[in-house]
C-alpha positions as CSV (number, residue, x, y, z in Angstrom):
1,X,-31.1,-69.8,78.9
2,X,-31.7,-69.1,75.5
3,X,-32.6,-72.3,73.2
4,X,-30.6,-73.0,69.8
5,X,-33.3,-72.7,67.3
6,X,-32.4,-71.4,64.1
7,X,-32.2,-68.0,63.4
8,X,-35.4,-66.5,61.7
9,X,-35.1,-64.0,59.3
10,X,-32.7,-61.7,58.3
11,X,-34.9,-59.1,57.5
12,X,-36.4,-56.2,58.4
13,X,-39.5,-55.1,60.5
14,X,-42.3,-55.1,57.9
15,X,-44.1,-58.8,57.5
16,X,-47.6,-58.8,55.4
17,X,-49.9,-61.2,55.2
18,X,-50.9,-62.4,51.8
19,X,-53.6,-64.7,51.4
20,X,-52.3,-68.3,49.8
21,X,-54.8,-68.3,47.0
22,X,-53.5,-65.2,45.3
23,X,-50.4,-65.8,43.6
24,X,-50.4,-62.4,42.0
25,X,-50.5,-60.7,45.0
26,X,-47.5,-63.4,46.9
27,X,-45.2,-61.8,44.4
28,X,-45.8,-57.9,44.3
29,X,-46.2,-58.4,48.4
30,X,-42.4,-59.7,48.5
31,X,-41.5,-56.7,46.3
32,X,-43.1,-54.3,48.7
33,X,-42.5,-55.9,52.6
34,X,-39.6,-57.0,54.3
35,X,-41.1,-60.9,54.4
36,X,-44.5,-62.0,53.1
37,X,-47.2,-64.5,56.0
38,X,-48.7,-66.3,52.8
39,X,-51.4,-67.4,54.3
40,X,-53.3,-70.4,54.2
41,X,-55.8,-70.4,57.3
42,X,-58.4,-67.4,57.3
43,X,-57.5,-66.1,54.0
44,X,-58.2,-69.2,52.2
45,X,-61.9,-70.7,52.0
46,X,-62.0,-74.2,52.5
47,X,-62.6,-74.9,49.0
48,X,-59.5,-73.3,48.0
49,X,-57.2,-74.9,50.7
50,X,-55.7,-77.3,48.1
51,X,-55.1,-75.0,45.4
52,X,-53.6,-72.5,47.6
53,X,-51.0,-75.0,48.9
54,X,-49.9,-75.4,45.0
55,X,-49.6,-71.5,45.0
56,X,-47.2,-71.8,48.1
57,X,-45.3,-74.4,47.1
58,X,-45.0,-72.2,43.5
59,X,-43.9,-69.3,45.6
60,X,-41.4,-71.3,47.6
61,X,-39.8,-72.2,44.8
62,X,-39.5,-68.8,43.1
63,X,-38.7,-66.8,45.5
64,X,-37.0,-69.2,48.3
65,X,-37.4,-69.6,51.7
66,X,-35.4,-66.2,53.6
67,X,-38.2,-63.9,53.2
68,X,-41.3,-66.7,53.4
69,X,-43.0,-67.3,56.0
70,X,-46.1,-69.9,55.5
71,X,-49.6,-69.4,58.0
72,X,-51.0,-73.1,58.1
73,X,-54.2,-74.0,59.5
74,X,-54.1,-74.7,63.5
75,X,-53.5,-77.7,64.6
76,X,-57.4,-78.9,65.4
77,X,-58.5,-78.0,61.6
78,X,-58.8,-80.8,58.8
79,X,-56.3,-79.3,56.7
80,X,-53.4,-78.5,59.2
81,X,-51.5,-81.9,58.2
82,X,-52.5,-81.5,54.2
83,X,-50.6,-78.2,54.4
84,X,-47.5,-79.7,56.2
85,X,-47.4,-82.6,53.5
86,X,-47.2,-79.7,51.1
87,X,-44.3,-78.1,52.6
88,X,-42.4,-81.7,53.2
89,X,-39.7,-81.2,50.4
90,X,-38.5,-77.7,51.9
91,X,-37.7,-78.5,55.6
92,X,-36.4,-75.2,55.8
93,X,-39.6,-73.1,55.3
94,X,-40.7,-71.0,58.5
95,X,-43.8,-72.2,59.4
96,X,-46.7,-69.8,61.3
97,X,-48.9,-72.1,63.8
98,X,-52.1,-70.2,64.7
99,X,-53.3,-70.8,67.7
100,X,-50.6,-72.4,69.4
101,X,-51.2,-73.8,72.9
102,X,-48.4,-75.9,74.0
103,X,-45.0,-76.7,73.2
104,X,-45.9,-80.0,72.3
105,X,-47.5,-78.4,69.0
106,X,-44.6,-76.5,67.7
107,X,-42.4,-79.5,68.3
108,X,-44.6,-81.5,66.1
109,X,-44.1,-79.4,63.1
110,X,-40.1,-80.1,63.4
111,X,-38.0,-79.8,61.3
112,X,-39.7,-76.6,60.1
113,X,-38.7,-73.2,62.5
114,X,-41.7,-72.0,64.1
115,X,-43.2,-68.6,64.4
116,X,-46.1,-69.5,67.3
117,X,-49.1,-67.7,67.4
118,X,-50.3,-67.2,70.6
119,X,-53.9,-65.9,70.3
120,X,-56.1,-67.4,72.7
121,X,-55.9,-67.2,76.5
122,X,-54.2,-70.8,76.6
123,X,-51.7,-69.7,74.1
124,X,-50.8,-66.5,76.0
125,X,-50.6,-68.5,79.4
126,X,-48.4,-71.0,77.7
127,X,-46.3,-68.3,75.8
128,X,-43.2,-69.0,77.6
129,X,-43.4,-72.8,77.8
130,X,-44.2,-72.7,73.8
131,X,-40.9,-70.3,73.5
132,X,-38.7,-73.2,74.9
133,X,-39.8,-75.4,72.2
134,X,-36.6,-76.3,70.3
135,X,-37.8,-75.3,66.8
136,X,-39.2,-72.1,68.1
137,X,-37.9,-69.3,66.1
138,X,-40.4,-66.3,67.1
139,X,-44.2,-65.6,69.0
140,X,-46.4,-63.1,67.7
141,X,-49.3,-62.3,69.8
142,X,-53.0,-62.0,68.2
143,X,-55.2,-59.0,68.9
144,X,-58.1,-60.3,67.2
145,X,-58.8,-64.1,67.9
146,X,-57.8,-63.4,71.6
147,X,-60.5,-60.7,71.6
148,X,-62.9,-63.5,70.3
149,X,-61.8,-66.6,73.0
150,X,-62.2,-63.8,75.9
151,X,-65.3,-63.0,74.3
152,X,-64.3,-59.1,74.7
153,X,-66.7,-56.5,73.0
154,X,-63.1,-54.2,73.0
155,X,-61.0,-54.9,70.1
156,X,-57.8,-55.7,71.7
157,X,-55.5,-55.3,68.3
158,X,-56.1,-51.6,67.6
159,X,-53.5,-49.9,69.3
160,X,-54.6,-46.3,71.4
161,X,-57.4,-47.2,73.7
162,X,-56.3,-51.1,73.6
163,X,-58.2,-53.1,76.2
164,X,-55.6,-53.6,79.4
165,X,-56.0,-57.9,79.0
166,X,-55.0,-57.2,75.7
167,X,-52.0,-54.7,76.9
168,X,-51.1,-57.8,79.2
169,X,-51.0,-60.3,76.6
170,X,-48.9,-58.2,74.3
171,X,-46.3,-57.9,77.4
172,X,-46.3,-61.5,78.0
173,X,-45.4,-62.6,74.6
174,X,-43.2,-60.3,74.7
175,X,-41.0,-61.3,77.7
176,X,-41.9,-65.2,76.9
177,X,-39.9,-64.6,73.5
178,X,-36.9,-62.5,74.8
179,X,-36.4,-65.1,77.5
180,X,-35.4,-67.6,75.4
181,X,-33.5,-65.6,72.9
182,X,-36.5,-65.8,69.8
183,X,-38.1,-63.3,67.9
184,X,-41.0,-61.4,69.0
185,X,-43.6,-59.9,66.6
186,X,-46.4,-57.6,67.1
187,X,-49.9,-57.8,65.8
188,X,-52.0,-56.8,63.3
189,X,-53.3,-53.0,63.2
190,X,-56.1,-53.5,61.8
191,X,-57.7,-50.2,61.1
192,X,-56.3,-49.2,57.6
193,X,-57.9,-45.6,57.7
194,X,-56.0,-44.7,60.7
195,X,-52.5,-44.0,60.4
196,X,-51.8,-42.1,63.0
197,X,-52.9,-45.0,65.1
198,X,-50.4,-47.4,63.3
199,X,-47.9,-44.7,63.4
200,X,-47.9,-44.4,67.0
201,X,-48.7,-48.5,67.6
202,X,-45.5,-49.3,65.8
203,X,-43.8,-46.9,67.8
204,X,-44.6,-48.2,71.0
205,X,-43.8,-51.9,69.7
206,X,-39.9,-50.9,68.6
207,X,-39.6,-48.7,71.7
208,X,-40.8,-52.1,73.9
209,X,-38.5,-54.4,72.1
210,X,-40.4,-55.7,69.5
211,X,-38.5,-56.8,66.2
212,X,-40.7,-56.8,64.2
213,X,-45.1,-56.3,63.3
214,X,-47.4,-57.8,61.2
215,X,-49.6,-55.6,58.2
216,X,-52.7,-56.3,56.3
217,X,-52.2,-53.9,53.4
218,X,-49.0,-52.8,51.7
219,X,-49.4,-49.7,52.4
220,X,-49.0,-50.0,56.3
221,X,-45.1,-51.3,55.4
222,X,-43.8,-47.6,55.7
223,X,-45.0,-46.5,58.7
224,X,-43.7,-49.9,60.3
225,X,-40.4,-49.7,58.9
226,X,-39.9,-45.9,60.1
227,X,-41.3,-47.1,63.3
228,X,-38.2,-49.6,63.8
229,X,-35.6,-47.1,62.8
230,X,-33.7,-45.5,64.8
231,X,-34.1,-41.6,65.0
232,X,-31.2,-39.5,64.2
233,X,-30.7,-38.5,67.3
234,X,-30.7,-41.7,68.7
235,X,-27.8,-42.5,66.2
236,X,-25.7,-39.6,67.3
237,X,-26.3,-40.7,71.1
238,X,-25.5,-44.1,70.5
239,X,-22.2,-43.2,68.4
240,X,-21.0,-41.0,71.1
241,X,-21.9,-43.4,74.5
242,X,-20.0,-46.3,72.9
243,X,-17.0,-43.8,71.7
244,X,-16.7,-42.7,75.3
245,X,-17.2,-46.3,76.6
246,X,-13.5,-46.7,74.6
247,X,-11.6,-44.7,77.1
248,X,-13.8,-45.7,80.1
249,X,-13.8,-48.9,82.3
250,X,-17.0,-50.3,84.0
251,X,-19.6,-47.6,84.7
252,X,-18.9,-44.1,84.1
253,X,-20.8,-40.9,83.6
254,X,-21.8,-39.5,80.1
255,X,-24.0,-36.4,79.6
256,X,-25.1,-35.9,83.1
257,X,-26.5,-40.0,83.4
258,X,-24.7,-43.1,84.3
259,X,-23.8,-46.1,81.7
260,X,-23.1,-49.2,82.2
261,X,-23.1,-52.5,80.5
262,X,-27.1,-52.3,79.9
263,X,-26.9,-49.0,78.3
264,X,-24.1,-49.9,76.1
265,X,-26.4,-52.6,74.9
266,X,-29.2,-50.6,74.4
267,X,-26.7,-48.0,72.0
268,X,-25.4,-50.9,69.6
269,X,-29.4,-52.2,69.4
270,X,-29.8,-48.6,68.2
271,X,-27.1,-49.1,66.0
272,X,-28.3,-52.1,64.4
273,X,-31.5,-50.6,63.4
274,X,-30.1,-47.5,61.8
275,X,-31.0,-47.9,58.5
């Protein structure tokens, strides 16, 4: 059964990583995506870690805590319990562990809600142990740093031509996080030049039941957000199932294909991504 962790978000599809140590950029990213990953672990140096918390904590405070989510450093790193200090006033923050292995992790940063990265092959494996965690909010999956712990010479985060481990990893974060009722959020596409590849990446995410996926550059936020919503003809489909579902009782037939409770799920999902 689904846990009771708070809900994450109420946003939409589009999350962009910002790096910590450039407050400029924190504030024209929340202007341009649907929620802003400052980040504090591979965007930061280490001799900015500290200054960059003092930019997050800034940010916190300007622009609250609905559409901020904060990347600290994992868990085995000498500035993963400086950065939760920094966030100890604002309990509410979402908090992004990087490589999370074990539920025992996410617990740990209670009471923040937790958005677990699951980027190594332990993390993956654990995905649906790490999902029951109470403060579990959301997993995202990690193209890149799983590509470097399997030691593949495939870039598993790239979308069309996607190694098949990496295929398997996005599929079991996947089902680990709609299992227990959380958020699930696709990875990076990392390729900026290629937006035909993010075009059709996104795609495939929403049309798997993804909720949301990651960027690197503002100007991959479009092509996500028309990724999520639902076409217009999926719309009109949707409108007229759930009409006809008024008259009917239990299954019936519509358009030459049966419905049934499923499908009537499925056309208020569509619904709710509209635009």
């Amino acid at each position: 059964m689904p846990g009771n962790a708070p809900p994450l978000l109420g946003v939409g599809p589009a999350l962009l990583f910002c790096p910590a140590d450039r407050p400029d950029r924190i504030r024209k990213a929340a202007g341009v995506a649907d929620a802003v990953i400052v980040d504090l672990e591979d965007a930061v140096a280490p001799a900015g870690k500290e200054a960059a918390r003092a930019h997050v904590v800034d940010a916190l405070r300007d622009l609250g805590t609905n559409r901020i989510v904060v990347r600290v450093n994992a868990v085995s790193t000498p500035w993963h319990e400086d950065d939760l200090r920094s966030l100890a006033d604002r309990p509410d923050t979402v908090v992004m562990l990087p490589m999370a292995a074990s539920p025992e992790e996410v617990e740990a940063l209670a009471p923040h809600p937790v958005i677990a990265l699951c980027e190594t092959a332990a993390g993956v494996l654990a995905a649906p142990a790490i999902a029951g965690a109470d403060n579990c909010v959301g997993l995202m999956w990690g193209g890149e740093d799983l590509a470097a712990d399997l030691g593949s010479r495939r870039r598993p985060g790239r979308g069309p031509g996607r190694a098949p481990v990496a295929d398997h990893a996005r599929w079991t974060v996947l089902l680990a996080a709609r299992a227990r009722g959380r958020r699930a959020i696709d990875t990076v596409y990392t390729d900026l030049a290629d937006v035909e590849g993010l075009e059709h990446d996104a795609a495939e995410a929403a049309e798997s039941g993804f909720d949301a996926k990651a960027c690197v550059h503002p100007r991959q936020v479009p092509a996500v957000r028309a990724a999520f919503l639902a076409t217009p003809d999926e719309v009109a489909w949707a409108r007229r199932v759930l009409t006809a579902a008024e008259a009917e009782g239990g299954a019936f037939g519509f358009e030459g294909a049966m419905v049934d409770a499923p499908v009537l799920a499925r056309a208020r999902r569509i619904l709710s991504v509209s635009g």
